[in-house]
MDTraj code that builds the backbone (N, CA, C; nanometers):
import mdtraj as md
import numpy as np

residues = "UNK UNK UNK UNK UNK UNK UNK UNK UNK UNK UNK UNK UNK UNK UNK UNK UNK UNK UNK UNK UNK UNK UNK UNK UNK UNK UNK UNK UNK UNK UNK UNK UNK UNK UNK UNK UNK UNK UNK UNK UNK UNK UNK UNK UNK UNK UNK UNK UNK UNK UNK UNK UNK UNK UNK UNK UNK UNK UNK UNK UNK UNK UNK UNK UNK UNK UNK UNK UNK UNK UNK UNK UNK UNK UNK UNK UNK UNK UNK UNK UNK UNK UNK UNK UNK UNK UNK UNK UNK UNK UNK UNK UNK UNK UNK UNK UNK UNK UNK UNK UNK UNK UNK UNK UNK UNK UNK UNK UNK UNK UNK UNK UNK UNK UNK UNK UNK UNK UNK UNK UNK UNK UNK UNK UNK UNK UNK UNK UNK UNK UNK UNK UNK UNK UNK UNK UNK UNK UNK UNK UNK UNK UNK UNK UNK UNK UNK UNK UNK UNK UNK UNK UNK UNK UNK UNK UNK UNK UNK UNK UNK UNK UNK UNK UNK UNK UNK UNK UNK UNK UNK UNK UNK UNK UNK UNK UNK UNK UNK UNK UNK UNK UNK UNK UNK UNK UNK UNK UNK UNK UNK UNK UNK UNK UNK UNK UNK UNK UNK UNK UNK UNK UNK UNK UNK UNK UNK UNK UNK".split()
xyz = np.array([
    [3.0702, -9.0206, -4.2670],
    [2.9823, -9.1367, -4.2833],
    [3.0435, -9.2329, -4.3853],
    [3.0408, -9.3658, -4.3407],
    [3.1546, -9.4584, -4.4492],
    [3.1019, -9.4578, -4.5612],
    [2.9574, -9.4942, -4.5342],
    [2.8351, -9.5745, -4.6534],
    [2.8568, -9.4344, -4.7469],
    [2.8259, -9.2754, -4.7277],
    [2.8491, -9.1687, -4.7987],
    [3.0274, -9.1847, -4.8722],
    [3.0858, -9.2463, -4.8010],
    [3.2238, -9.2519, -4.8878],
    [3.2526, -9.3442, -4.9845],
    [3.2238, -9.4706, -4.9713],
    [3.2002, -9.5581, -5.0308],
    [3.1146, -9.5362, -5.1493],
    [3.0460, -9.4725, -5.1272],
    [2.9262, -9.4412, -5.2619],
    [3.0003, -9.4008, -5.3733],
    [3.0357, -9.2644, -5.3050],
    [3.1305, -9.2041, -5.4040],
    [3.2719, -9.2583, -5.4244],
    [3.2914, -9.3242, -5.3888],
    [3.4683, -9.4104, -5.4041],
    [3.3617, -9.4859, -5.5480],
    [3.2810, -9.5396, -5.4535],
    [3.2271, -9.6743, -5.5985],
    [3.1577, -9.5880, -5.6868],
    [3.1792, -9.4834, -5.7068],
    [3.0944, -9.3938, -5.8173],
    [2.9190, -9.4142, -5.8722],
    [2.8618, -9.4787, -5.7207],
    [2.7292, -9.4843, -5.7329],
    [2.6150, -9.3522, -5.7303],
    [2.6113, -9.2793, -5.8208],
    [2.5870, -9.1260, -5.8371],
    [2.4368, -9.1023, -5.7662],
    [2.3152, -9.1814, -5.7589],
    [2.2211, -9.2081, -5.7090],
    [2.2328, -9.2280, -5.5871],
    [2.2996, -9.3292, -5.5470],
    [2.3136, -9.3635, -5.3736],
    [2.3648, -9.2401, -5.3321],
    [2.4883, -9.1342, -5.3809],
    [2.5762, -9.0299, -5.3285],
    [2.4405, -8.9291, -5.3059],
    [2.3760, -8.8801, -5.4127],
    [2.3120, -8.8095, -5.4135],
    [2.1669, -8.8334, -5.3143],
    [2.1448, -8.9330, -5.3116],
    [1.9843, -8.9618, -5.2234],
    [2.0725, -8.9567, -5.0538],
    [2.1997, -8.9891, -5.0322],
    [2.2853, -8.9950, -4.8872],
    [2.2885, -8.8063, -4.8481],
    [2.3484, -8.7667, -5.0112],
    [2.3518, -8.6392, -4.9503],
    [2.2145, -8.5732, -4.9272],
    [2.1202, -8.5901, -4.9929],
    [1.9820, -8.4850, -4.9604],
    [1.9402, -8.5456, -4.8263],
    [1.9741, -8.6878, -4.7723],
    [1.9343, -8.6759, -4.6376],
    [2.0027, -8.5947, -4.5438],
    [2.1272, -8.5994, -4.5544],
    [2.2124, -8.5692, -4.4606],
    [2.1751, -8.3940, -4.4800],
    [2.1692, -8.3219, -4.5438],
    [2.1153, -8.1836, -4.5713],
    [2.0140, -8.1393, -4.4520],
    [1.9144, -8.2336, -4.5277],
    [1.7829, -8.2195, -4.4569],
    [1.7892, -8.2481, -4.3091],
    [1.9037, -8.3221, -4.2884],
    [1.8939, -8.3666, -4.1028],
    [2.0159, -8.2239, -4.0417],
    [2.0127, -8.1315, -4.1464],
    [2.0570, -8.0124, -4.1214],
    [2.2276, -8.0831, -4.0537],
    [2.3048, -8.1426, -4.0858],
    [2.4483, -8.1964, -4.0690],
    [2.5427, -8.0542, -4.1178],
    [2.6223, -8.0542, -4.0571],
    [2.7147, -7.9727, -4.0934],
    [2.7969, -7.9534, -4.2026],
    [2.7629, -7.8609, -4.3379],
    [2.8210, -7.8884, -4.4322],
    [2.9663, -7.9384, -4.4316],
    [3.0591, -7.8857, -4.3446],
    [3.2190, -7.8733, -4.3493],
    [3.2226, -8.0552, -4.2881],
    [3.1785, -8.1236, -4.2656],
    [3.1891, -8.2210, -4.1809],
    [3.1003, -8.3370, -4.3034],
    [3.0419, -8.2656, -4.3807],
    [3.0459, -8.3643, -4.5215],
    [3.0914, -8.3429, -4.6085],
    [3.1492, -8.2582, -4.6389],
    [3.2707, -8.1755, -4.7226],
    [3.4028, -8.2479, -4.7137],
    [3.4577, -8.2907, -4.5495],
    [3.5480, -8.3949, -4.5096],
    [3.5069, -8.5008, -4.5629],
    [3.3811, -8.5722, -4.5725],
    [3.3676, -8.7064, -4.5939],
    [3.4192, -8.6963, -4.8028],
    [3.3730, -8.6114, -4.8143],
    [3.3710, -8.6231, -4.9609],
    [3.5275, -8.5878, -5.0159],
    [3.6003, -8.5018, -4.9553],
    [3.7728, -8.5342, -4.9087],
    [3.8309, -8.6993, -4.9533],
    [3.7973, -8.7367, -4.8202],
    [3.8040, -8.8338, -4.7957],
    [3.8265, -8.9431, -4.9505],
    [3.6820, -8.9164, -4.9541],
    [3.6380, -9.0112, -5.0981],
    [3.7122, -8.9807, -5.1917],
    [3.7622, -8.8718, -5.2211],
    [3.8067, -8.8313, -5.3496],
    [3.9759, -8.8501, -5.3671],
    [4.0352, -8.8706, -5.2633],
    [4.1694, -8.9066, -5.1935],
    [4.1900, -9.0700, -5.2444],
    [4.0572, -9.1286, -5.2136],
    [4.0819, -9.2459, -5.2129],
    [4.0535, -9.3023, -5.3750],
    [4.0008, -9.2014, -5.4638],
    [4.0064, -9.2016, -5.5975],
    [4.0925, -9.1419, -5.6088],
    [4.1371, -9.0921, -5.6221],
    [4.2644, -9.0543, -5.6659],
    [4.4316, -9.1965, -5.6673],
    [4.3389, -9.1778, -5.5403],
    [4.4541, -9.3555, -5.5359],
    [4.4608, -9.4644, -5.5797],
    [4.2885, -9.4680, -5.6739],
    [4.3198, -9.5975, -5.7279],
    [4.3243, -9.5326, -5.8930],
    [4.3110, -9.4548, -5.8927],
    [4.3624, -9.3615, -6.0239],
    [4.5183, -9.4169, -6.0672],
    [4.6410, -9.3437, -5.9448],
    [4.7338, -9.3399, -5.9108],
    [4.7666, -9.4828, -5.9828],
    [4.6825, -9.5999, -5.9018],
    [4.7434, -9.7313, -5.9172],
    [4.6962, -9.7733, -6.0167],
    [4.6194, -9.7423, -6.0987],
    [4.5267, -9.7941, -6.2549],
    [4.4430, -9.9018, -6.2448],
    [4.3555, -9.8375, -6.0651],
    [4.2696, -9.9362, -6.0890],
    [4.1066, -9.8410, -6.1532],
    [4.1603, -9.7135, -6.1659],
    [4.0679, -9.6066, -6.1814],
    [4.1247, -9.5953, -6.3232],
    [4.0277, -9.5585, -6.4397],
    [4.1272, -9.4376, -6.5248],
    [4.0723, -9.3484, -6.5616],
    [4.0641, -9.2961, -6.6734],
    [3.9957, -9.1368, -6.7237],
    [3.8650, -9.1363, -6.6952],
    [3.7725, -9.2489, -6.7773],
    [3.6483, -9.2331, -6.7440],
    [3.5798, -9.2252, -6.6122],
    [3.6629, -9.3370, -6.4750],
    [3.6375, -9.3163, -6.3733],
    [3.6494, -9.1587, -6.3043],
    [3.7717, -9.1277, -6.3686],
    [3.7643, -9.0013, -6.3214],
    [3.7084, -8.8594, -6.3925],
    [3.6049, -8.8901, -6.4666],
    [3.5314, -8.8020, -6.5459],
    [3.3920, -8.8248, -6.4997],
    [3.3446, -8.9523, -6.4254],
    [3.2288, -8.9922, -6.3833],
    [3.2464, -8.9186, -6.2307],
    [3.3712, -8.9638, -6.1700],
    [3.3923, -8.9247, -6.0205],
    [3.3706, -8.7575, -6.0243],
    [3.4089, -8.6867, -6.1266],
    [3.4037, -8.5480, -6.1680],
    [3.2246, -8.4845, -6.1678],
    [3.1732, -8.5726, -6.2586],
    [3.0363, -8.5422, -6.2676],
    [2.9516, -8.5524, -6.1402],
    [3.0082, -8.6550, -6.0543],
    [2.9329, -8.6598, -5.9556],
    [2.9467, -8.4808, -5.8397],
    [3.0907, -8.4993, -5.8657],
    [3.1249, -8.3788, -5.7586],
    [3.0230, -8.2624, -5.7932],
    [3.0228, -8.2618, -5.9537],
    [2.9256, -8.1046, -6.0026],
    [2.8381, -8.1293, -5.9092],
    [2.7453, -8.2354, -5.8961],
    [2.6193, -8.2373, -5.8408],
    [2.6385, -8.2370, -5.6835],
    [2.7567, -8.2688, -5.6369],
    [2.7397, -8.2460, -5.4707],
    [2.7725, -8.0572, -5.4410],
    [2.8684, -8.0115, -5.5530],
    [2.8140, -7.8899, -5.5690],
    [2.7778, -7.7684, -5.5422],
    [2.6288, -7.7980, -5.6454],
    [2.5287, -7.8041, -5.6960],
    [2.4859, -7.8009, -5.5406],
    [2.4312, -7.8843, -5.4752],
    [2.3625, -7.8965, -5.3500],
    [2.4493, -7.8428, -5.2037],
    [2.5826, -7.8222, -5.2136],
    [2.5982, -7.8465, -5.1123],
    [2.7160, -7.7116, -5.0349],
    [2.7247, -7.6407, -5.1938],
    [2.7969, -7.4840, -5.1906],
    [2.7301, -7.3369, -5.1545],
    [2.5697, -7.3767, -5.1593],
    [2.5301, -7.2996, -5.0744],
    [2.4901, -7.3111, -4.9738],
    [2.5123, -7.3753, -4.8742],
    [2.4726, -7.4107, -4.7508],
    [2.6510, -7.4036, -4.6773],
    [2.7246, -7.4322, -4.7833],
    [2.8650, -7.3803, -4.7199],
    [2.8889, -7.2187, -4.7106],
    [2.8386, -7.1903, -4.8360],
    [2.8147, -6.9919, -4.7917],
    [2.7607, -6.9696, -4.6672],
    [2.6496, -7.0386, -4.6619],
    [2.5337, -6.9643, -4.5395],
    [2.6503, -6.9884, -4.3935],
    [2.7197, -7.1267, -4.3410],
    [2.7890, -7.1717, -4.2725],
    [2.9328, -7.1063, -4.2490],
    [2.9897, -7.0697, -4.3745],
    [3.1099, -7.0231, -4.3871],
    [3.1539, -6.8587, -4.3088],
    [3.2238, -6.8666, -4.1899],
    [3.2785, -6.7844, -4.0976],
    [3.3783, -6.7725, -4.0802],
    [3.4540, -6.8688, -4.1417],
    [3.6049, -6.8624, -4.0812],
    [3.6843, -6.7466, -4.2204],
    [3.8043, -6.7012, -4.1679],
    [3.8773, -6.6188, -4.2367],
    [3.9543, -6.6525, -4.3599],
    [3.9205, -6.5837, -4.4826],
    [3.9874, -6.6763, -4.5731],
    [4.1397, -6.6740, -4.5489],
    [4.2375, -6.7412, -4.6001],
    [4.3554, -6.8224, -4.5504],
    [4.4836, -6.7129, -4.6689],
    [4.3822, -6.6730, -4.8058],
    [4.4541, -6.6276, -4.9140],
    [4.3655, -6.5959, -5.0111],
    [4.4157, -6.5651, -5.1148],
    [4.3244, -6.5676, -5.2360],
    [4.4165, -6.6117, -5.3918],
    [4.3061, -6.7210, -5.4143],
    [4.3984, -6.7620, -5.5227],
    [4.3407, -6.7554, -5.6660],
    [4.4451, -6.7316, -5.7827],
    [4.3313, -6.7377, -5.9310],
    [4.3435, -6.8310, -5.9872],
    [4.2596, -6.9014, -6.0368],
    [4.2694, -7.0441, -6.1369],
    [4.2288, -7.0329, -6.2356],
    [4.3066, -7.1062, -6.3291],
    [4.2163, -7.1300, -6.4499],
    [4.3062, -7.2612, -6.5574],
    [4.2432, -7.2965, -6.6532],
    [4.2929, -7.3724, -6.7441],
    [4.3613, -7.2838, -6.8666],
    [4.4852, -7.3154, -6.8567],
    [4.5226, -7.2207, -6.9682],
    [4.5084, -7.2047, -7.1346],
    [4.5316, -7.1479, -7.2129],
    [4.4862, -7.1115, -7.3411],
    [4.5400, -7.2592, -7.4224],
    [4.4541, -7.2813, -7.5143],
    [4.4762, -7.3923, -7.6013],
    [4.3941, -7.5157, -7.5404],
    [4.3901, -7.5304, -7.3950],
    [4.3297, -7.6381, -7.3153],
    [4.1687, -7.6224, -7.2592],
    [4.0920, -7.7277, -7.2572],
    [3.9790, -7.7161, -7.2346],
    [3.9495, -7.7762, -7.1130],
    [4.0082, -7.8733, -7.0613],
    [3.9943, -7.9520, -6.9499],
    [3.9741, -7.8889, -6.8028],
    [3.8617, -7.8947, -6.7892],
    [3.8103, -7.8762, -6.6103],
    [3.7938, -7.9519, -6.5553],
    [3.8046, -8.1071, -6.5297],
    [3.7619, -8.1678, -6.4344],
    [3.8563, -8.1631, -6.3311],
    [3.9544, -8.1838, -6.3401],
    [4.0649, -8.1504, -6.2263],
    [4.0742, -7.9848, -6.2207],
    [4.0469, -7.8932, -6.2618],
    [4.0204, -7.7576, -6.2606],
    [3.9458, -7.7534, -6.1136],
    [3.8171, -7.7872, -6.1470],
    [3.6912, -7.7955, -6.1012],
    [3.7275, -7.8904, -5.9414],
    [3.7799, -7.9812, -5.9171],
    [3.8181, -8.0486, -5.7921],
    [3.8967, -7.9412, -5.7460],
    [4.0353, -7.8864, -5.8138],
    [4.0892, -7.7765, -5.7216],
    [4.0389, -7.7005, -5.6622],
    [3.9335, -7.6365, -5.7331],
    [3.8903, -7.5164, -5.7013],
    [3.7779, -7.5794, -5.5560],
    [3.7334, -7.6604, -5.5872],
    [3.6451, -7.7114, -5.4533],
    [3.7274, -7.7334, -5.3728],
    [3.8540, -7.8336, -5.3386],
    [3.9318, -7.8323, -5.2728],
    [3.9792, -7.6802, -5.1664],
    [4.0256, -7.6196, -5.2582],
    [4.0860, -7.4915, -5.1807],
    [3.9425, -7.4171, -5.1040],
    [3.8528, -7.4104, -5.2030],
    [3.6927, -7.3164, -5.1045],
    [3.7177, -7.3714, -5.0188],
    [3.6898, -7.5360, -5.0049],
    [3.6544, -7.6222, -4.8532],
    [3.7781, -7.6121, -4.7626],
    [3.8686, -7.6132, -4.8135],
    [4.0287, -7.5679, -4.7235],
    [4.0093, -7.3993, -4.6762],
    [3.9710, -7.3179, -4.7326],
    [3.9329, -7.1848, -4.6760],
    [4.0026, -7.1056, -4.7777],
    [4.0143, -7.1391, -4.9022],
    [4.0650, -7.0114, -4.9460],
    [3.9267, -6.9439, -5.0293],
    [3.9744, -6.8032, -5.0739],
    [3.8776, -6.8038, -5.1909],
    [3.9227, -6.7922, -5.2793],
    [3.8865, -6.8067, -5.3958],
    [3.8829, -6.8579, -5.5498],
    [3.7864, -6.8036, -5.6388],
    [3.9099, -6.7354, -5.7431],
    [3.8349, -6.6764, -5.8609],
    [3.9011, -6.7867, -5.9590],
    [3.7847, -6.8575, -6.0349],
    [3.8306, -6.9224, -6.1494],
    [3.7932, -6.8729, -6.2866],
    [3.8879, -6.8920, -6.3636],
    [3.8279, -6.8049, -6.4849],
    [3.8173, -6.9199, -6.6207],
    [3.7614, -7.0130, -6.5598],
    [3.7505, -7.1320, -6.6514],
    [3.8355, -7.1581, -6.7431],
    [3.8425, -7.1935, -6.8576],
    [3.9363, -7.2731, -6.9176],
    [3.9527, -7.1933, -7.0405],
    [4.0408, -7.2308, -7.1287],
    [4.1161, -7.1492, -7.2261],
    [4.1236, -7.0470, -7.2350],
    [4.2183, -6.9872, -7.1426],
    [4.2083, -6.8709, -7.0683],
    [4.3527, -6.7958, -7.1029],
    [4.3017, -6.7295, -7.2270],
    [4.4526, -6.6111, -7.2580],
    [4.5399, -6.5943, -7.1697],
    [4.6758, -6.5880, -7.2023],
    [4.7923, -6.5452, -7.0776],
    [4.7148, -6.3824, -7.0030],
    [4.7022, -6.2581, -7.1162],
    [4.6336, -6.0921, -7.0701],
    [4.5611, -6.1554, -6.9954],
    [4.4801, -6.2209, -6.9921],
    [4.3451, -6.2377, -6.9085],
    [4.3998, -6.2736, -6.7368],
    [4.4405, -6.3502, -6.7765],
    [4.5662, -6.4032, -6.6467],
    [4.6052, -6.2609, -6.5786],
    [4.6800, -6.2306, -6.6379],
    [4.7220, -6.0732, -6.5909],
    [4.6359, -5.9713, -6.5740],
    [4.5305, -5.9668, -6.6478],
    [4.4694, -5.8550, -6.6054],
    [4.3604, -5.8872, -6.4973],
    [4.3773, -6.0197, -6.4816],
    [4.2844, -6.0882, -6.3201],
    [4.3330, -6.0203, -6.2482],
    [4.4783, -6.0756, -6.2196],
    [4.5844, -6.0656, -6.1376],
    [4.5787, -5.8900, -6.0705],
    [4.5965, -5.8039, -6.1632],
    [4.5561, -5.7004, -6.1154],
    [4.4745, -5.6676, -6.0384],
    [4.3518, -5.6920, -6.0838],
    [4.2237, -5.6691, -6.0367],
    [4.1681, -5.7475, -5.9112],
    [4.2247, -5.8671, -5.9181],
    [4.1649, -5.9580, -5.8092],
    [4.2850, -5.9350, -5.6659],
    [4.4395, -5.9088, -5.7189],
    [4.5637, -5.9217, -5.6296],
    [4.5276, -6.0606, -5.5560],
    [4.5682, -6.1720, -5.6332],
    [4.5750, -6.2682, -5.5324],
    [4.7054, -6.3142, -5.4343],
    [4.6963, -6.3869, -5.4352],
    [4.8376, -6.4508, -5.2878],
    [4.9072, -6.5665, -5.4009],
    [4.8516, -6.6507, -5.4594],
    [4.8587, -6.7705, -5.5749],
    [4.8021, -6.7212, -5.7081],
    [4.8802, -6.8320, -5.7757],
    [4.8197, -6.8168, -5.9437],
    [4.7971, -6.9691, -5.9032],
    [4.7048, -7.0216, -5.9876],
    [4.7048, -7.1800, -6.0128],
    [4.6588, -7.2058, -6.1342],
    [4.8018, -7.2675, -6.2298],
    [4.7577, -7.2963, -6.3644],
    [4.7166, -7.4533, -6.4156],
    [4.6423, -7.5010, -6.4066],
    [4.5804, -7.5805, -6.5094],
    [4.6288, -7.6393, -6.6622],
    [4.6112, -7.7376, -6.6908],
    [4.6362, -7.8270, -6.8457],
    [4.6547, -7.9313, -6.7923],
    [4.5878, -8.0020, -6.8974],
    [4.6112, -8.1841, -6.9287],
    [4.6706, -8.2010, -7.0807],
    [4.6354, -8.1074, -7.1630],
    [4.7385, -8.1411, -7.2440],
    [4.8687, -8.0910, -7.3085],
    [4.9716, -8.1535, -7.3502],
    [5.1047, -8.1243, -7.3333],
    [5.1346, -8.0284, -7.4180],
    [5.0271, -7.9708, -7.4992],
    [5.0403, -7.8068, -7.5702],
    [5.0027, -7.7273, -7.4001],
    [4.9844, -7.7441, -7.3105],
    [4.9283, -7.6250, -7.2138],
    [5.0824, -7.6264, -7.1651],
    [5.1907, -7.6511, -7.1756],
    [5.2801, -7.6376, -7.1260],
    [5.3576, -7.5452, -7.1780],
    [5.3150, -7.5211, -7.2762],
    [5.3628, -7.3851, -7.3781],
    [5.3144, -7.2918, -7.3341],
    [5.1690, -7.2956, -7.2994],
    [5.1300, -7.1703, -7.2629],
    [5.1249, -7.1500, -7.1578],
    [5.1179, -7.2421, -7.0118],
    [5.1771, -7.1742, -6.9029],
    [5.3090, -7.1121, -6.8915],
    [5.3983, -7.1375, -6.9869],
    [5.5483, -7.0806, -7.0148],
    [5.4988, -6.9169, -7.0350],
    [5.3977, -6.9408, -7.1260],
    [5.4125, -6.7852, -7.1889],
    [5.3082, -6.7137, -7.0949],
    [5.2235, -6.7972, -7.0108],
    [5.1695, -6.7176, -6.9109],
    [5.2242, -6.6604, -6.8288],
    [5.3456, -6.7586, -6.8147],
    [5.4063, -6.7100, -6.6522],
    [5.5042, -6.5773, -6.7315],
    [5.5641, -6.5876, -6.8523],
    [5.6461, -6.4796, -6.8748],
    [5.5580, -6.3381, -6.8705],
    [5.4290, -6.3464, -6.9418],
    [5.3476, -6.2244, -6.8674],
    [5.3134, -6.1415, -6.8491],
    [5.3306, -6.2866, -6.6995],
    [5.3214, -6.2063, -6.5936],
    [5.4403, -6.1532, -6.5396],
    [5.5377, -6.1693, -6.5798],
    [5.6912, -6.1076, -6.5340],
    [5.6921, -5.9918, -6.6221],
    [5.6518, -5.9732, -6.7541],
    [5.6573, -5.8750, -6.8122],
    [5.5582, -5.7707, -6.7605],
    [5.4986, -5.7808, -6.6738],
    [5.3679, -5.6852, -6.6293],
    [5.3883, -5.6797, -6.4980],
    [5.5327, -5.7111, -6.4609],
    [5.5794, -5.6711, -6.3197],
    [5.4916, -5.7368, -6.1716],
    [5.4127, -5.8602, -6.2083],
    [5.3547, -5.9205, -6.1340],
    [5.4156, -6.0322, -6.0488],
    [5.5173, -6.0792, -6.1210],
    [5.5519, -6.2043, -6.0671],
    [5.6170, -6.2174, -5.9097],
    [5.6801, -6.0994, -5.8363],
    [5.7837, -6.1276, -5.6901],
    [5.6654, -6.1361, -5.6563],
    [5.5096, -6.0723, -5.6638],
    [5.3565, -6.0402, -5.5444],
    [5.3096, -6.1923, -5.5251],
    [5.3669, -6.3030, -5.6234],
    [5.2421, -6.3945, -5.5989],
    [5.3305, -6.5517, -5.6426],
    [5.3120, -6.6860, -5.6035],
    [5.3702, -6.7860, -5.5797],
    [5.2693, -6.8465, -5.6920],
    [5.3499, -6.9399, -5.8006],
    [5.2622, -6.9720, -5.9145],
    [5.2582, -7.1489, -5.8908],
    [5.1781, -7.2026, -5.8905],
    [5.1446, -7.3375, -5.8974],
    [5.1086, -7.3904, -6.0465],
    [5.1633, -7.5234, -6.0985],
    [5.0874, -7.5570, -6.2100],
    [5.1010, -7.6885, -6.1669],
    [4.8949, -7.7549, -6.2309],
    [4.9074, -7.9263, -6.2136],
    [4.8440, -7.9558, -6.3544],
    [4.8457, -8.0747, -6.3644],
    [4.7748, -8.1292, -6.4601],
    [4.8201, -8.2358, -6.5617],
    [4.7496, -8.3320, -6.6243],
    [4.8614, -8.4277, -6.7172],
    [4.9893, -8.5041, -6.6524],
    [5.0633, -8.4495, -6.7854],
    [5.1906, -8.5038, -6.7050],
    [5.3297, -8.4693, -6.7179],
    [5.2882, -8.3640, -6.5653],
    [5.3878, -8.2544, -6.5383],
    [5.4880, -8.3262, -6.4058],
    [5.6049, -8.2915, -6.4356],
    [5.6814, -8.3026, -6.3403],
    [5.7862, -8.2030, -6.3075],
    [5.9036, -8.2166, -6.2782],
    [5.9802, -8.1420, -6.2275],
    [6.0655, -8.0761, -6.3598],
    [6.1044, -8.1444, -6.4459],
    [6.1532, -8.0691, -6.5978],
    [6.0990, -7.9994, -6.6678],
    [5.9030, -8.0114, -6.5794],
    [5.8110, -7.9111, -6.6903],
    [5.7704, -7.7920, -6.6007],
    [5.8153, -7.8159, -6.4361],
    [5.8512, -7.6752, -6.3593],
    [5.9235, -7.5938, -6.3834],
    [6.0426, -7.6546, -6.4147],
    [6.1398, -7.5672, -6.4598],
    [6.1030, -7.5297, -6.6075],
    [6.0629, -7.5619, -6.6697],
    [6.0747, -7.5018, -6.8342],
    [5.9369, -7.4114, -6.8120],
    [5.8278, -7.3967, -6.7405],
    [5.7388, -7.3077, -6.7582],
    [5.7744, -7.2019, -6.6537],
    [5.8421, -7.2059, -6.5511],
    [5.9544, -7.1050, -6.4462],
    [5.8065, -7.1168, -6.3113],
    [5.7257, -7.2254, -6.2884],
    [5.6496, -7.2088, -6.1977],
    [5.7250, -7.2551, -6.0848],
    [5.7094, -7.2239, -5.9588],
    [5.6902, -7.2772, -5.7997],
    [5.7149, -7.3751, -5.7655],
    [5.6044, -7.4627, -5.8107],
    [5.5607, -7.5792, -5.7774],
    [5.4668, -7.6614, -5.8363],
    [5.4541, -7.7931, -5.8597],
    [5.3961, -7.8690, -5.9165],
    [5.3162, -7.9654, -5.7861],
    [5.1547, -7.9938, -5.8776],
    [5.0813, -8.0907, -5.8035],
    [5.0787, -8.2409, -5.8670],
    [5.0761, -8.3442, -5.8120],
    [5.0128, -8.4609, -5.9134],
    [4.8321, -8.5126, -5.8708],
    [4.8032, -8.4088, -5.7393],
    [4.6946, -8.4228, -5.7825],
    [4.6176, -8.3157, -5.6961],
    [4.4606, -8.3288, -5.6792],
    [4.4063, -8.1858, -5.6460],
    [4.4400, -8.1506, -5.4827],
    [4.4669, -8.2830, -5.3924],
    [4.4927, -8.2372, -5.3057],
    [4.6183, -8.1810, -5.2526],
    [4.7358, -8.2278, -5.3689],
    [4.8804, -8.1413, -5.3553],
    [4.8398, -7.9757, -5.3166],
    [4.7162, -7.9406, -5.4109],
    [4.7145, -7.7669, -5.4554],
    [4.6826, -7.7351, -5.2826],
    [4.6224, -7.7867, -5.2393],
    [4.5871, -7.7638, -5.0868],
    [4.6971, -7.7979, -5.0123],
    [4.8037, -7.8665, -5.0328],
    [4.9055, -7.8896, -4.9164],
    [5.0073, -7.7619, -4.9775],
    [5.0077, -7.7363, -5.0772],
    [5.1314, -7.6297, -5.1271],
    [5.0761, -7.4657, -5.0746],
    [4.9756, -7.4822, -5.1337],
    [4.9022, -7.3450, -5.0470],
    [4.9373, -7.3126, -4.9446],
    [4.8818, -7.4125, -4.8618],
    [4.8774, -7.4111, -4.6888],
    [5.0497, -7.4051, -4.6785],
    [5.1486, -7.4456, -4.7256],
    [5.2910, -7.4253, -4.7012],
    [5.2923, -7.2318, -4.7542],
    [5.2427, -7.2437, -4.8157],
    [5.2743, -7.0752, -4.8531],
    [5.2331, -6.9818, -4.8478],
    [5.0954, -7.0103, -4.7756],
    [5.0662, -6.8684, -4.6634],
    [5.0696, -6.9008, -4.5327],
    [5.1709, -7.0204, -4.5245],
    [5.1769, -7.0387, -4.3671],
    [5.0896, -7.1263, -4.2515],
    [4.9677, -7.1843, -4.3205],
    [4.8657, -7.2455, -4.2745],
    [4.8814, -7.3410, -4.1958],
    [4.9775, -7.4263, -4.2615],
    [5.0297, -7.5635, -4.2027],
    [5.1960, -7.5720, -4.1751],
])
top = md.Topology()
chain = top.add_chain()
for i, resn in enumerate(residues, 1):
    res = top.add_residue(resn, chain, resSeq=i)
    for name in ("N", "CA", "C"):
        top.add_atom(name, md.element.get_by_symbol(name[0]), res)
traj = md.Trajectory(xyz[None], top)
């Protein structure tokens, strides 16, 4: 629905929210407003990209998502049949507090089909590892926006090499401003520049796409 995309492109949190409780109620298919809200968030991201968006837009665009949610993650349980794709662990790593791009990944990948254990934010390297155990995922996905988290995904990812984890599982890190010199210095995979990279790298590495 455009008018539902537009809302949320223009970060009108009222219009998003009164569009989505109709569309609920006319019993619509969660996965098929899940796309629309894709959609929207793609297209923030792009004017992010170009600086016609900046932090606050994307801390407002963030708040809104809690609340679609909020409304619209259990009705994707009740709906949800298809096979998950992988299993991945997320979190924001130690020293860093930042979830809002946390929080889009992790919606991202549910609505893409994976499942997702997140272990929220400032999140010890052990903790990391002793997920990892317990959960055996397919992905790690590390988190930070700020340029101390780059230290500690270093010492996360070492580890997890020290705890004999690392050949089982393909490590992703996004956030801030990471590029290809801060892949290599933390020894991850692959890098995102934004939440929907984490969904195209996935899908390359269990084969999806």
């Amino acid at each position: 629905m455009e008018k539902f995309i537009e809302e949320i492109v223009e970060l009108n949190e009222e219009a998003v929210m009164n569009i989505l409780k109709e569309r609920l109620a006319n019993n619509e298919d969660p996965m098929e407003i899940m796309a629309d809200v894709k959609v929207a968030m793609k297209k923030i991201g792009d004017l992010y990209a170009s600086n016609v968006y900046f932090l606050p837009d994307l801390i407002m665009s963030g708040e809104i998502l809690r609340q679609i949610f909020e409304l619209i993650v259990p009705k994707l349980k009740e709906s949800d049949q298809q096979e998950k794709k992988g299993k991945i662990l997320l979190g924001t790593v130690e020293g860093d507090i930042h979830d809002i791009g946390k929080d889009i990944v992790k919606f991202l990948l549910e609505v893409n089909g994976y499942e997702v254990m997140d272990l929220g934010v400032d999140v010890p390297a052990q903790v990391f590892v002793e997920k990892m155990q317990e959960f055996k995922p397919d992905i790690v996905a590390l988190s930070g926006f700020l340029t101390i988290a780059f230290d500690a995904m270093k010492v996360t990812i070492e580890k997890i090499k020290e705890a004999g984890l690392r050949d089982n599982v393909k490590i992703m890190i996004g956030g801030g401003t990471i590029d290809e010199r801060i892949l290599e210095y933390v020894g991850a995979d692959a890098y995102g520049d934004s939440a929907m990279d984490a969904v195209t790298i996935a899908n390359k590495w269990v084969g999806a796409e």
